[in-house]
N, C-alpha and C positions, 0 to 999 in steps of 0.2 A: 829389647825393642818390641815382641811380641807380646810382653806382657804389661806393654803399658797402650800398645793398639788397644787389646782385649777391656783394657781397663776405660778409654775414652769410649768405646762401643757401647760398655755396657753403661756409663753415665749418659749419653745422649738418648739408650733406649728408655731408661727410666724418664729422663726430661720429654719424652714425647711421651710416654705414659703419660706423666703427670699431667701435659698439655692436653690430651686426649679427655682424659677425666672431668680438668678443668670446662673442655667446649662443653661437655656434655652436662653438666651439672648447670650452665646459665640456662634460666628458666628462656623458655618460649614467649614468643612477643603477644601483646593482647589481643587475642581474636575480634575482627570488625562484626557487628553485630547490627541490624537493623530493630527499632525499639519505638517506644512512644510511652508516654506519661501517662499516667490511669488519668482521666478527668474524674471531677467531681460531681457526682452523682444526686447529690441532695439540693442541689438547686445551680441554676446555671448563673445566677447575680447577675455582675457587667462583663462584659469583654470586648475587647476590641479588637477588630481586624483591621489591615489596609486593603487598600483598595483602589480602582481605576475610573473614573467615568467615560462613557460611552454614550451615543446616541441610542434611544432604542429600536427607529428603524434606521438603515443604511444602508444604500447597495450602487452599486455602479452600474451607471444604465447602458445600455449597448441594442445597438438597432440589430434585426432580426432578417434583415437583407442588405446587400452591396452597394457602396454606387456612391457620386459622388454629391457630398455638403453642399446645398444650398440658399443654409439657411442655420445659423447657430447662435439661440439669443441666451445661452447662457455663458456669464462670464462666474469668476469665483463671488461669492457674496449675492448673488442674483436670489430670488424668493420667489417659489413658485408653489402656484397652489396643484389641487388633484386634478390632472385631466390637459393640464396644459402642456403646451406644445414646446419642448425646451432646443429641439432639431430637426434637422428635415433633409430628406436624401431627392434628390432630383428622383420624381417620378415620370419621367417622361417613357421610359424603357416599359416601365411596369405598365403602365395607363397601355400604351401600343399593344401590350400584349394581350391585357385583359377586351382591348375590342376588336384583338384579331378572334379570338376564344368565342366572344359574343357572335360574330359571325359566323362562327362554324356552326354553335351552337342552334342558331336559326334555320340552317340549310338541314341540320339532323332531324332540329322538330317538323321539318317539312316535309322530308322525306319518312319521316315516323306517322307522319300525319296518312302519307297516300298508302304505306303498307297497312294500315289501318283500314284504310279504306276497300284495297285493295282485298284485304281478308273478307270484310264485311259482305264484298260484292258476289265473292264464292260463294262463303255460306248462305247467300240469299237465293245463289242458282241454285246449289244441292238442296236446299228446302223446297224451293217449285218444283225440281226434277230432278229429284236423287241421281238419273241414270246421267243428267249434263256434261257432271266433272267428276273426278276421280277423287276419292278421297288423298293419295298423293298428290295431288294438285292442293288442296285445300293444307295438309302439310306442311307444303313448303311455302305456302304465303303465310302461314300460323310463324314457319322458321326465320320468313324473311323479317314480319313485324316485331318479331320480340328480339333478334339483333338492333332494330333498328331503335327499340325502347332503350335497348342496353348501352348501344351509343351516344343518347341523349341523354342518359346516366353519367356516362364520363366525361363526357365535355362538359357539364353540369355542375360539376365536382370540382373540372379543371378550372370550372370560370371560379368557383367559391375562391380556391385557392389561391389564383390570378387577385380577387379583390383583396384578399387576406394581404397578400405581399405588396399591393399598391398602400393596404392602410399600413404597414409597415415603415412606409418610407416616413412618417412620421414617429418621432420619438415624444412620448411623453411623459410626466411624472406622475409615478405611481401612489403618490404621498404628498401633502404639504412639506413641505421643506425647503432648506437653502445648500449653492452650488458651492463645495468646499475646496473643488478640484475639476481640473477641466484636462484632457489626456490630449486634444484632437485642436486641430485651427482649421477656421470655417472653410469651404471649397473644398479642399482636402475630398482625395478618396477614401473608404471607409471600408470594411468587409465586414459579413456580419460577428456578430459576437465580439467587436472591438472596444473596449471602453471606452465610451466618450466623454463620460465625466460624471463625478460622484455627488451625491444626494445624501442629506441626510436632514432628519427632523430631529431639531433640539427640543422640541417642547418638553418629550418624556424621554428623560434619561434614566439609564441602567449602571451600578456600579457591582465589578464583578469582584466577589472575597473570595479568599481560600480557606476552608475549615478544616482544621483537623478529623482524620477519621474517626478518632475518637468522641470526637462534641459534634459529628454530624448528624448525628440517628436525635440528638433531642431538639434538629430544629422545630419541632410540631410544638414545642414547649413556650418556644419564643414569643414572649409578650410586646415587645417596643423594641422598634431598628430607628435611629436616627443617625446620620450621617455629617462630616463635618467634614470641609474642603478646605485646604494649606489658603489657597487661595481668596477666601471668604469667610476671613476672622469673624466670628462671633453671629454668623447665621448655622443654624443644624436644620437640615431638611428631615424633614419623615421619610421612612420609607418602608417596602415591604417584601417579603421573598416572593420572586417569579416562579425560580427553578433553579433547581439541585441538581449538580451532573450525576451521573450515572456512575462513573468511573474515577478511580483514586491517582492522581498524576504517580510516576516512579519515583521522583528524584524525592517528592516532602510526603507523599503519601499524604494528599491535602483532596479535597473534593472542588468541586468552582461553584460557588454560590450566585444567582445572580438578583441583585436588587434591583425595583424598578422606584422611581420619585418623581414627582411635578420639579416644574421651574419653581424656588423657591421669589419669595418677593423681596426685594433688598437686594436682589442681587443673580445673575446668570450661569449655570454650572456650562461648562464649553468640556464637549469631548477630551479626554487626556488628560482633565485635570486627578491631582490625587487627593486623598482625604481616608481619612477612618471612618471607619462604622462601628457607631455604638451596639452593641445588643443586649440585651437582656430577657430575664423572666425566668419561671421555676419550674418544678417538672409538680406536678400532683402526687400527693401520697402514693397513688396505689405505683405511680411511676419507680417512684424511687424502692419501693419495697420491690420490685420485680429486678433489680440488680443493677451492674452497671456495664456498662456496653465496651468490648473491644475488639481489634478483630479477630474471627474462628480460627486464624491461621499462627496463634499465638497458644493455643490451647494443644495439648496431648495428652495421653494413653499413657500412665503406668504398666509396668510388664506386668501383667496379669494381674493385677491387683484389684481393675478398676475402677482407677480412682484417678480422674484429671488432673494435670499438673500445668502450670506455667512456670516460665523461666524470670526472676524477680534478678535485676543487676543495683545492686548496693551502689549508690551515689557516689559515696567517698571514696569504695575501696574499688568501683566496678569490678567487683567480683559477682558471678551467677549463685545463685542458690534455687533448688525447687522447692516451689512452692506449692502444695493441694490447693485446690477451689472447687466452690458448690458450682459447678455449670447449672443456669437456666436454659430460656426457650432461645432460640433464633431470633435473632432482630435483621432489622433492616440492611445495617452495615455489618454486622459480626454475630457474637453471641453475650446475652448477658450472661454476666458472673451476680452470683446471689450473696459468695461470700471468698475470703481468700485473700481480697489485696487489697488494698485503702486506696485513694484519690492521691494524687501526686506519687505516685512509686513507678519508676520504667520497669516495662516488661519489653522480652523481646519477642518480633512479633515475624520472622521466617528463621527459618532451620533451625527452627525445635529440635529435633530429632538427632543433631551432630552435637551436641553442647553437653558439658561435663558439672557437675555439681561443684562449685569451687573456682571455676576458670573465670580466667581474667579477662575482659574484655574491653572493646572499645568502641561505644555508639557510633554509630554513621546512618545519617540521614535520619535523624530522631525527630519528631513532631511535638514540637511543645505546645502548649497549651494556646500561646494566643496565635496559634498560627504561624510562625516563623520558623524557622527549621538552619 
């Protein structure tokens, strides 16, 4: 009986060996990797992004004091040009104040006026006869006028402010444009800084892309942007870059491009519609000889050797391999590479420095070339 315990023991130790062995010998799962496409260097051809349109001005107007609606001639669709008058706050509060202010204002300059005079009349004593009046006499009328100036000062200041907030009680548009949205109904009380309702001018519209980090450093190359809305079969508007963000979003590592365009003829672009944007054009010789652009943070330091390396992930098999490159000068967005990795190859572009030559990986959040992700 003891020797057939000893005997199932030592068969269940082996089968947990062997299952032990087993765990350990399945490979490890592919490491997520952040990466991007090399773009192509020698000419940027066509490409196309999507995109949003936009007004290019737009802002929600809101009066800048209290008090209640007396007056609101904007409904949605309303058109108002620069200067005009879209609302209006009951100034009656404001108006009382600014000529209670005015009033005081006059009694100061009156009283400013006699300490004035008042000073004048000493120094004209002590000039006839020095021994008259006391130079502290003379003093304290120098004390009494120049309070009396400083008063007229602030009430002065008070009345400005008083009229500032009477012209408040009108709101008006700061732009040509039309009413898209209205927050408020007319009489209504209002406090300052409430929305009353949104403005915006279609004439020039703005449509904002997302570009890859990679193809953003050669927008100075771009010869022709035309645009093309779902909405507006077979019109393409021109357009042009305004401004390049500064910063790369997390999630596509994209930059936000923003184009500005006229109203096309044939036809109206309306906020929110979507459409592509064509771009194109090529980089100049000396461009493309100076390298190709990705970012710094994809690049490392051989141990001692050196010698730059990137991490290259094979397509088919996403496995890593290092790879040497000629590092160039600093760009805009990264660094250009002068030699090492072709156009179309992923590289990965954070935690260089944890990754194993050979290991298996798996892209996440990779930026392709036409911008999608």
């Amino acid at each position: 009986m003891l020797r057939i315990g000893l005997t199932v023991f030592a068969l269940a130790t082996l089968g947990l060996g062997a299952c032990n062995k087993q765990e350990l010998q399945q490979p490890r799962p592919p490491r997520p990797v952040f990466a991007v496409r090399v773009g192509d260097a020698s000419g940027l051809s066509e490409r196309n992004f999507p995109g949003r349109a936009k007004a290019a001005k737009e802002v929600n107007l809101s009066f800048r004091v209290s008090g209640p609606l007396i007056a609101l001639s904007a409904e949605v669709g309303a058109v108002f040009k620069k200067g005009d008058v879209v609302a209006r706050i009951d100034p009656q509060d404001y108006g009382t104040a600014l000529r209670t202010l005015h009033g005081q204002l006059e009694r100061e300059q009156a009283r400013a006026k006699r300490t004035e005079q008042d000073l004048e009349r000493d120094l004209n004593i002590r000039k006839d006869d020095p021994g008259a009046i006391s130079q502290a006499a003379i003093d304290r009328s120098q004390q009494v006028a120049d309070s009396a100036k400083a008063s007229v000062r602030s009430i002065e200041a008070s009345v400005q402010s008083a009229e500032d907030r009477l012209s408040y009680t009108y709101l008006k548009a700061p732009f040509d444009g039309v009413v898209v949205e209205t927050y408020v109904e007319n009489f209504e009380t209002v406090v300052a800084k409430q929305p009353i309702l949104r403005l915006l001018d279609p004439s020039t519209i703005e449509f904002v892309i997302n570009v890859p980090e990679n193809l953003v450093g050669y927008t100075p190359y771009v010869e022709n942007i035309d645009v093309a809305f779902d909405a507006l079969p077979g019109i393409r508007v021109p357009a042009k870059i305004k401004e390049i963000g500064k910063e790369a979003t997390q999630a596509t590592r994209t930059y936000p491009v923003t184009l500005v365009m006229e109203q096309p003829a044939g036809g109206e672009i309306l906020p929110g519609m979507a459409g592509q944007a064509n771009v194109s054009g090529h980089l100049p010789e000396e461009a493309r000889e100076a390298g190709t652009e990705i970012p710094a943070t994809a690049v490392f330091a051989g141990k001692g050797d050196g010698i730059s390396y990137v991490w290259v992930v094979d397509e088919a098999g996403k496995t890593l391999s290092r790879r040497a490159v000629v590092v160039g000068q600093l760009s805009r967005f990264g660094v250009l590479i002068r030699s090492g990795i072709e156009p179309g190859e992923w590289i990965v572009t954070k935690g260089v420095h944890s990754l194993e030559d050979g290991e298996q990986v798996r892209i996440i959040h990779a930026t392709k070339e036409d911008g999608t992700s």
